[in-house]
ROSE-4610 file (N, C-alpha, C; in Angstrom, 1 decimal, always signed):
// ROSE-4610
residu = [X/X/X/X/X/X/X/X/X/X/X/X/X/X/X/X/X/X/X/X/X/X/X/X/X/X/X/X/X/X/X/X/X/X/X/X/X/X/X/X/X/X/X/X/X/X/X/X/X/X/X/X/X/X/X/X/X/X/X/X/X/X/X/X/X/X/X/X/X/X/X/X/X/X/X/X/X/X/X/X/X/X/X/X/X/X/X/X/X/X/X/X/X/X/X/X/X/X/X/X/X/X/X/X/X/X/X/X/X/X/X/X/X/X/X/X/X/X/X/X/X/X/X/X/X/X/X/X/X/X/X/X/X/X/X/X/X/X/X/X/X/X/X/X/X/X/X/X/X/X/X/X/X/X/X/X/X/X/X/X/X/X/X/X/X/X/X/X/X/X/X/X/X/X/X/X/X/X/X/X/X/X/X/X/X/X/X/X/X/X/X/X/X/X/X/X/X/X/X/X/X/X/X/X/X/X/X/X/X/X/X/X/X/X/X/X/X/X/X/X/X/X/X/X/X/X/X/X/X/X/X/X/X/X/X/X/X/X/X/X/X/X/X/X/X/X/X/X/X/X/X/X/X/X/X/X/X/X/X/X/X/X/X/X/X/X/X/X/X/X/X/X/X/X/X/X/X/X/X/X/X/X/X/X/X/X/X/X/X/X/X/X/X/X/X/X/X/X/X/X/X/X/X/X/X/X/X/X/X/X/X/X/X/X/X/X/X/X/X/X/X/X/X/X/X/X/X/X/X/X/X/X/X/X/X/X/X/X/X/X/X/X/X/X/X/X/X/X/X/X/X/X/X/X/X/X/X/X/X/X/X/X/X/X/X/X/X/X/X/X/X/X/X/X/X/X/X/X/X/X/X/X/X/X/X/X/X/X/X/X/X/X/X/X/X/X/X/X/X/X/X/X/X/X/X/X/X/X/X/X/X/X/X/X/X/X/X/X/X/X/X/X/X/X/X/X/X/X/X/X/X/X/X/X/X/X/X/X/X/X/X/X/X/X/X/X/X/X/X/X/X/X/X/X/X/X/X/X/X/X/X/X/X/X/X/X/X/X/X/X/X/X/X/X/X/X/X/X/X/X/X/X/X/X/X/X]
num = [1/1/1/2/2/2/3/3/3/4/4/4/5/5/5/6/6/6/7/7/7/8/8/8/9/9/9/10/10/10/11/11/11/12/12/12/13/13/13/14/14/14/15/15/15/16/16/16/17/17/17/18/18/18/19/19/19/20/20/20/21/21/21/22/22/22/23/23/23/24/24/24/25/25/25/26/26/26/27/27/27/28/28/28/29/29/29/30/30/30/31/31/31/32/32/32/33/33/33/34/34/34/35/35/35/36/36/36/37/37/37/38/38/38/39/39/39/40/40/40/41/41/41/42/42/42/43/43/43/44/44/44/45/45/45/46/46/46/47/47/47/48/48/48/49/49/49/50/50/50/51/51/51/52/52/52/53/53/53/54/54/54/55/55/55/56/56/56/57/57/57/58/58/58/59/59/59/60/60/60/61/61/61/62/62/62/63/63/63/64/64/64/65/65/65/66/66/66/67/67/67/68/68/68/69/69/69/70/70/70/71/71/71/72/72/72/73/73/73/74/74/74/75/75/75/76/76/76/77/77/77/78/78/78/79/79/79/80/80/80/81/81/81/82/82/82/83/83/83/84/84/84/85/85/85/86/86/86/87/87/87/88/88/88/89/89/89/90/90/90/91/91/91/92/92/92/93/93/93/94/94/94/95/95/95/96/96/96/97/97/97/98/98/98/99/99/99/100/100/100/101/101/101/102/102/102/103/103/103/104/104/104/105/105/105/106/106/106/107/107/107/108/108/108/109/109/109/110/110/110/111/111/111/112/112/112/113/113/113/114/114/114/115/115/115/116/116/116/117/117/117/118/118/118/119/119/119/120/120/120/121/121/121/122/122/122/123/123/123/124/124/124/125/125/125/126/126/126/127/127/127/128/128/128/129/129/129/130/130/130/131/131/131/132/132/132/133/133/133/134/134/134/135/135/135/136/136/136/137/137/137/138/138/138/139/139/139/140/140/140/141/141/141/142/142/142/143/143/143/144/144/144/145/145/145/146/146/146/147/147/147/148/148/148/149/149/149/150/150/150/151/151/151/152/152/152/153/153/153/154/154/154/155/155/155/156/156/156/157/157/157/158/158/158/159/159/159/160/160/160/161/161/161/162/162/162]
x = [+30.0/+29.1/+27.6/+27.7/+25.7/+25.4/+26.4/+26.1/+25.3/+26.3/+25.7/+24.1/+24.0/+22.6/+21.3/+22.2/+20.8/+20.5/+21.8/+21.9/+20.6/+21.4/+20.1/+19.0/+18.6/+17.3/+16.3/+16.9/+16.6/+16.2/+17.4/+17.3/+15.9/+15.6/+14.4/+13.2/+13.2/+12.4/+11.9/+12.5/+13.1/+11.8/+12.4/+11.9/+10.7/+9.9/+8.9/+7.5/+6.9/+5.8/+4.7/+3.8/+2.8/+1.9/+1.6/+0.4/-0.3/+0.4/-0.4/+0.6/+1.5/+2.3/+1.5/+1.4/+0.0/+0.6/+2.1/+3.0/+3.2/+1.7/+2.0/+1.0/+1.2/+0.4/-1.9/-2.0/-3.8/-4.0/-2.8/-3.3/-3.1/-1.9/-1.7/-2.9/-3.5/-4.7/-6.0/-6.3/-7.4/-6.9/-6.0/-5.6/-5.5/-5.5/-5.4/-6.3/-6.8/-8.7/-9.4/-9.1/-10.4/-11.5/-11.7/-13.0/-13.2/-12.7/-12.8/-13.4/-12.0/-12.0/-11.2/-10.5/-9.5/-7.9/-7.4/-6.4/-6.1/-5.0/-4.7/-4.1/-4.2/-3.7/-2.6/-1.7/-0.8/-1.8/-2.9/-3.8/-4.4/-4.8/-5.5/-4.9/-3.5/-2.6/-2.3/-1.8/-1.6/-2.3/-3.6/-4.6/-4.7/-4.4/-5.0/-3.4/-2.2/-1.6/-1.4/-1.8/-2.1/-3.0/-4.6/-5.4/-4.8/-4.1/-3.3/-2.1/-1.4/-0.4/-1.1/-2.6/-3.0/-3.5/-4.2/-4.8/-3.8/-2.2/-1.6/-1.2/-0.8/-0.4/-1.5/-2.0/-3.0/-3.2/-1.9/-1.7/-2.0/-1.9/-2.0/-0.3/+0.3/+1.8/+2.5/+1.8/+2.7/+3.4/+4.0/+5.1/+4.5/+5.0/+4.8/+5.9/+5.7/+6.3/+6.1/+7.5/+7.1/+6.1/+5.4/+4.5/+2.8/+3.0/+2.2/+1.9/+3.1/+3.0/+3.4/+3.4/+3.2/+1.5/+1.1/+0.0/-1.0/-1.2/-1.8/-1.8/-0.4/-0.4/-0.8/-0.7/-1.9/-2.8/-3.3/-5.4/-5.4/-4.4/-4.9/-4.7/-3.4/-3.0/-4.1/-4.9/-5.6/-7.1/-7.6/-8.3/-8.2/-7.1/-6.5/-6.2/-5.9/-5.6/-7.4/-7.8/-9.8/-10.1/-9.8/-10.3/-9.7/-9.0/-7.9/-8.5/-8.2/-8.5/-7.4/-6.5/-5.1/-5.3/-4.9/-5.1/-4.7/-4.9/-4.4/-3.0/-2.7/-1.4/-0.4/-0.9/-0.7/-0.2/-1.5/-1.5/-1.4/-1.5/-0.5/+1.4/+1.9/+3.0/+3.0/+2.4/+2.1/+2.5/+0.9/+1.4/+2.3/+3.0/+4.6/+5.6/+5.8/+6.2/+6.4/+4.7/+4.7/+4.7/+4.8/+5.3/+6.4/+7.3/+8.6/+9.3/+8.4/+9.0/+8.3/+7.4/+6.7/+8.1/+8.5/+9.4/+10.8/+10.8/+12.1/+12.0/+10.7/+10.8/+10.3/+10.3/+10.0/+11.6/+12.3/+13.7/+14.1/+14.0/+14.4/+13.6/+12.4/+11.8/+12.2/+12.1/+13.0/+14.4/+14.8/+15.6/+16.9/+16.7/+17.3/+17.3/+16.9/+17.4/+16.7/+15.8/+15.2/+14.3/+14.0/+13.1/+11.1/+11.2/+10.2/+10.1/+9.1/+8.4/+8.0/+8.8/+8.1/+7.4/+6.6/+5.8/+6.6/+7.0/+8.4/+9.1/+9.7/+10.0/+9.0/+7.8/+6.9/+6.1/+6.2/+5.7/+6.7/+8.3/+8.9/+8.8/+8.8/+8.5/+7.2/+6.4/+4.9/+5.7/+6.5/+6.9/+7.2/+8.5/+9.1/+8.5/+7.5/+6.9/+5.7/+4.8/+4.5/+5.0/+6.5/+6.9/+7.7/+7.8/+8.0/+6.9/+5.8/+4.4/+3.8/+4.0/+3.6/+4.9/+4.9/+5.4/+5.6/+4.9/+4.9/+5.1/+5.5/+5.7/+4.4/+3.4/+2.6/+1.7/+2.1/+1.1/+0.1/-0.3/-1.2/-1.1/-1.1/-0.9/-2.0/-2.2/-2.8/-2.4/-3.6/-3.3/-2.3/-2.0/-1.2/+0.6/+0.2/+1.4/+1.9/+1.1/+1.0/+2.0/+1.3/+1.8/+3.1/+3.5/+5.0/+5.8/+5.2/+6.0/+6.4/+5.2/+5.4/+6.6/+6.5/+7.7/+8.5/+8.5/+9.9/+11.1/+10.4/+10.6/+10.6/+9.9/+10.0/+11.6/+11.9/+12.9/+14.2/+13.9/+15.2/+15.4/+14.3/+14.4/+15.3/+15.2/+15.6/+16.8/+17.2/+18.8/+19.4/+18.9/+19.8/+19.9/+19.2/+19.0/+19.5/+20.1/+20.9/+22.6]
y = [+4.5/+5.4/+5.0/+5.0/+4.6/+2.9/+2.2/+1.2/+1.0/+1.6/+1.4/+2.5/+3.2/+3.6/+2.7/+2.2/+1.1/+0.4/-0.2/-1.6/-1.2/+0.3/+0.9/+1.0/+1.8/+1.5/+0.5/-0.6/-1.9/-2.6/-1.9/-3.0/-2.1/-0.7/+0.2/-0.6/-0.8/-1.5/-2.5/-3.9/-4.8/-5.4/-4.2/-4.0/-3.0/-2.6/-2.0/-2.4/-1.9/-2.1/-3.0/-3.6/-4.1/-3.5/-2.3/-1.6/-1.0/-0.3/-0.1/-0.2/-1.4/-1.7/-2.9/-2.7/-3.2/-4.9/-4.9/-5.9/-7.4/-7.0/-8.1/-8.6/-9.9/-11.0/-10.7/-10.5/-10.3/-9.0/-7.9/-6.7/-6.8/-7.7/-8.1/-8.9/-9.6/-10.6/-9.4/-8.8/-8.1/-6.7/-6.2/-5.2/-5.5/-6.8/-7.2/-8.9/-8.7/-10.1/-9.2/-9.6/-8.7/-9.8/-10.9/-11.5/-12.2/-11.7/-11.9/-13.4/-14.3/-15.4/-16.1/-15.1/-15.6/-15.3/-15.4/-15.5/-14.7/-14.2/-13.4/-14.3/-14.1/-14.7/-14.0/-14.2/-13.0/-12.4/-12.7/-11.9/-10.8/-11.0/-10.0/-9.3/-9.5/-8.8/-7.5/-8.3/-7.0/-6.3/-6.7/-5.6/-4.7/-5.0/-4.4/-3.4/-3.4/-2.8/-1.8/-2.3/-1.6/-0.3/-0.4/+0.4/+1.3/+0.9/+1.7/+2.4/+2.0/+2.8/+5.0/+3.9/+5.0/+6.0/+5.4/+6.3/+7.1/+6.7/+7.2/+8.2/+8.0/+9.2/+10.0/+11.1/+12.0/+12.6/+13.0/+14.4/+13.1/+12.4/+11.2/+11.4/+11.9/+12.0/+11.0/+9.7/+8.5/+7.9/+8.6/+8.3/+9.1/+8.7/+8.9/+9.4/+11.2/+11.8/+11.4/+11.4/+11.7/+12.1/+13.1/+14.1/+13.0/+12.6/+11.5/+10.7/+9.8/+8.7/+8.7/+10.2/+10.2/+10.5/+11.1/+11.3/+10.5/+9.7/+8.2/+7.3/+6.9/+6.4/+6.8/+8.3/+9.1/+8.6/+8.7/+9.0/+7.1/+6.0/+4.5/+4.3/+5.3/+5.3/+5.7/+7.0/+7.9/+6.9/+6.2/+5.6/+4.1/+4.0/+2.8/+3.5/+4.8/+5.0/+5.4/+5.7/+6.2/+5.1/+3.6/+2.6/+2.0/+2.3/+2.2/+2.3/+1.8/+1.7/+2.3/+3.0/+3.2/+4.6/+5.1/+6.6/+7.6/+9.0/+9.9/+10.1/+9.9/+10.3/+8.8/+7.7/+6.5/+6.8/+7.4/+7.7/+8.4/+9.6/+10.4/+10.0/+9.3/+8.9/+7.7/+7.1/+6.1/+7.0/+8.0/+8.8/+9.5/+9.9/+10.3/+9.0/+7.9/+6.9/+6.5/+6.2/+6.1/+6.4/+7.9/+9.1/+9.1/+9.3/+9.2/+8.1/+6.9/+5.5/+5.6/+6.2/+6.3/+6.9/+8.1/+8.9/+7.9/+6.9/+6.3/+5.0/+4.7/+3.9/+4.3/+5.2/+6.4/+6.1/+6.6/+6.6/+5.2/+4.3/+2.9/+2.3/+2.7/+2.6/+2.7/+4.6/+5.1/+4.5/+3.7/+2.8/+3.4/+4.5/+5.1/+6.5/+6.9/+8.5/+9.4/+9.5/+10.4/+11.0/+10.9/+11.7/+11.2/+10.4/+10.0/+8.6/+8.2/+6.2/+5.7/+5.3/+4.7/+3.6/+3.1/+1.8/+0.9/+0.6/-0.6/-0.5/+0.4/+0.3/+0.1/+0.8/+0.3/-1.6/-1.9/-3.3/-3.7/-3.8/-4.6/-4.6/-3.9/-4.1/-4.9/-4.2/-5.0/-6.9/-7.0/-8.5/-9.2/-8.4/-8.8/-9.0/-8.2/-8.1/-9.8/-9.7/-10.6/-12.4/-12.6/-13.5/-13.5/-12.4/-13.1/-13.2/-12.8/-13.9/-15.0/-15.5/-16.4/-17.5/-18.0/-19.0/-19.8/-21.0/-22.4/-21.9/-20.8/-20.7/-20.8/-20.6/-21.8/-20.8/-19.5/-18.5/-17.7/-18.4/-17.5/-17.6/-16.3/-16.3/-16.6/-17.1/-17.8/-17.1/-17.5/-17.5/-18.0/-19.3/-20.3/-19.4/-19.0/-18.4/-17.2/-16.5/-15.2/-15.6/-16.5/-16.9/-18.0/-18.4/-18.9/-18.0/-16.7/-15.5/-15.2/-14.8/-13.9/-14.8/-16.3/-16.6/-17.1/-16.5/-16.9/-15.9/-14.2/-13.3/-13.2/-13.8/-13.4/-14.8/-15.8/-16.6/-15.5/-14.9/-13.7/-12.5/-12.1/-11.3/-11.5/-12.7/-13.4/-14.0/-14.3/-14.8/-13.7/-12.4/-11.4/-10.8/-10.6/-10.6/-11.2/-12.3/-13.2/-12.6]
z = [+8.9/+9.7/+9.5/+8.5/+7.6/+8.3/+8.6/+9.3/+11.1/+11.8/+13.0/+13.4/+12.5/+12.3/+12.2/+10.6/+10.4/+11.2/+11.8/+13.3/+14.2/+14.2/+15.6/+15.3/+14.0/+14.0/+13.4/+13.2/+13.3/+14.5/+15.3/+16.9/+17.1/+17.4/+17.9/+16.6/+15.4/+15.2/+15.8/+15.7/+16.4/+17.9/+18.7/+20.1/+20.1/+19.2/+19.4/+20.0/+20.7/+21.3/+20.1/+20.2/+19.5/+19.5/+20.4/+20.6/+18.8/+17.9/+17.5/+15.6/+15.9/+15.0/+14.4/+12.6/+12.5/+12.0/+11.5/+11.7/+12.8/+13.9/+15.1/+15.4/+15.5/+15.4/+15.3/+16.0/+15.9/+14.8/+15.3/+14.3/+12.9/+12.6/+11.4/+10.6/+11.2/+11.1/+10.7/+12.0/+12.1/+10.9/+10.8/+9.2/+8.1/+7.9/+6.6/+6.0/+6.9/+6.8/+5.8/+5.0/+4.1/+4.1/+3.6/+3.9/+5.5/+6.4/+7.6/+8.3/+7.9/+7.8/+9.0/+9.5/+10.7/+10.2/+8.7/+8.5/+7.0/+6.6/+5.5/+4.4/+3.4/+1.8/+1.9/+0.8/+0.2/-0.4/-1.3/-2.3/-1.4/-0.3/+1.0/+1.3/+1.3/+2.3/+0.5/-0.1/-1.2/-1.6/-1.2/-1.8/-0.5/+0.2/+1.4/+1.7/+0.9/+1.0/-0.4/-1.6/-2.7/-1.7/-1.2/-0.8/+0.3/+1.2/+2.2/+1.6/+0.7/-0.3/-0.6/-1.8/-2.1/-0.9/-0.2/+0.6/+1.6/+1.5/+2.7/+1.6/+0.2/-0.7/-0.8/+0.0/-0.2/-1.3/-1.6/-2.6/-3.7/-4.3/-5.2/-6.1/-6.2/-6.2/-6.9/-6.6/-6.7/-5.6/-4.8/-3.3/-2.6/-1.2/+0.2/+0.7/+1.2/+2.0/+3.0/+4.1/+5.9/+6.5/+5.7/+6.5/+6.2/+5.2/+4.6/+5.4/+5.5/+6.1/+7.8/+8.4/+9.4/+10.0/+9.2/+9.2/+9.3/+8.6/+7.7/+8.8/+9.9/+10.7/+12.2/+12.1/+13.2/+13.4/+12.3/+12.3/+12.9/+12.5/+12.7/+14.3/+14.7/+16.3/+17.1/+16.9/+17.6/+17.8/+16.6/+16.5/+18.1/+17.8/+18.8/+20.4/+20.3/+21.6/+22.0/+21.4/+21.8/+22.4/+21.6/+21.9/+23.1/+23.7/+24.6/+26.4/+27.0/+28.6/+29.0/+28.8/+29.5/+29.8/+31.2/+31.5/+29.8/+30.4/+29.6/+29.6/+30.8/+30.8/+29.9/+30.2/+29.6/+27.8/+27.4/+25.9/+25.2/+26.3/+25.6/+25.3/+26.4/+26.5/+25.1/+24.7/+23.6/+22.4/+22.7/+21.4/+20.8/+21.7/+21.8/+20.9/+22.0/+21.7/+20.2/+19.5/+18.6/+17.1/+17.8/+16.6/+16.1/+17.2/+17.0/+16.4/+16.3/+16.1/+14.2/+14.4/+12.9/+12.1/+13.0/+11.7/+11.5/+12.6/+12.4/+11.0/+11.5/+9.8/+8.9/+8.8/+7.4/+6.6/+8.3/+7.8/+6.9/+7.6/+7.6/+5.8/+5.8/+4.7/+3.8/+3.5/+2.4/+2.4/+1.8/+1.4/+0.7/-0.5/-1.3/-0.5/+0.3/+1.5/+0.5/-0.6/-1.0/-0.6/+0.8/+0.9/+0.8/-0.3/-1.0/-0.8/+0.0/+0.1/-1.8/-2.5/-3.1/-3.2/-4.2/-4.0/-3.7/-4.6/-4.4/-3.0/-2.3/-1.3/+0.0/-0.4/+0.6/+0.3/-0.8/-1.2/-0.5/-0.7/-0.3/+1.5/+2.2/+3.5/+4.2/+3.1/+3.0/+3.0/+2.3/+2.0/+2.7/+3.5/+4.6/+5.4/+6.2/+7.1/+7.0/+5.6/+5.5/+5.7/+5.2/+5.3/+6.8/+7.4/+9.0/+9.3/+9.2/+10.3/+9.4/+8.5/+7.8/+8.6/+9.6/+10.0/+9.5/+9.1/+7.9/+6.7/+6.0/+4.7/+3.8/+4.0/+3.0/+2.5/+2.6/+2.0/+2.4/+3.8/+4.4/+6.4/+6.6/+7.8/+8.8/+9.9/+10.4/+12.3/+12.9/+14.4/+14.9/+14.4/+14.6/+14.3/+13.3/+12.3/+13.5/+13.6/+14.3/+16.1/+16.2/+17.6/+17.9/+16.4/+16.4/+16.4/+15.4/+15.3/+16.9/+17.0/+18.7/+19.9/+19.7/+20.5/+19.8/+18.8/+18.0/+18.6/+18.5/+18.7/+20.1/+21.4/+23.0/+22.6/+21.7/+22.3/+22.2/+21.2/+20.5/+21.3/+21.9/+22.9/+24.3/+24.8/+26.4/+25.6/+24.6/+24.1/+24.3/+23.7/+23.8/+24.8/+26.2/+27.0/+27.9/+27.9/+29.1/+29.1]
């Protein structure tokens, strides 16, 4: 039973919009450039997820509640939907969209169903996520990297699709 869950919300991972998923190609670049160079280290990317860790644990706790880490990813959406040309009705519909998809990989996150993001569970997605846009393998992600990803991903898209 615990299986066709994960499937699904993997595939709703999977298929999520790029709008304000920080995981995809330019946002990944532009969220984690700390010397704003064009492209991310692993060393940039972990710091820059070390500092988003703490700051998403408000209460300082140690781990990340849902309410935490829904929150945390609020204030980054709202920020994105301000900046946004898309009607109201547009973004409000987004922010719906992307609320709901927040609590789903809260789910997917918490790894161990306690309730609680710990570091470790959140580093390791930080990892994953890092080593799919690092295309070439070679340590740091790149425009280049970003945009092999993206049709790596539109080829996997249209296979499953046919």
């Amino acid at each position: 039973m615990k299986y066709p869950l994960i499937l699904t919300a993997a595939a709703v991972l999977a298929t999520c919009s790029a709008f304000a998923a920080p995981h995809e190609g330019s946002a990944f670049i532009h969220d984690y450039d700390g010397d704003h160079d064009g492209s991310v280290s692993r060393s940039e990317f972990d710091t820059a997820r070390v500092a988003r860790f703490k700051a998403t644990d408000a209460n300082g706790d140690g781990w990340v509640s849902e309410d935490e880490y829904v929150r945390e990813y609020q204030a980054r959406l709202e920020a994105q939907l301000a900046a946004s040309d898309q009607s109201e009705d547009k973004k409000v519909e987004e922010r719906q969209r992307q609320i709901r998809q927040t609590h789903v990989r809260f789910g997917v996150l918490d790894t161990n169903k306690d309730g609680k993001m710990q570091q470790a569970e959140y580093d390791a997605s930080g990892a994953r996520a890092f080593a799919e846009q690092d295309d070439d393998k070679d340590g740091v992600v790149t425009a280049a990297d970003t945009k092999a990803t993206a049709a790596r991903r539109a080829a996997a898209l249209a296979k499953r699709d046919q």
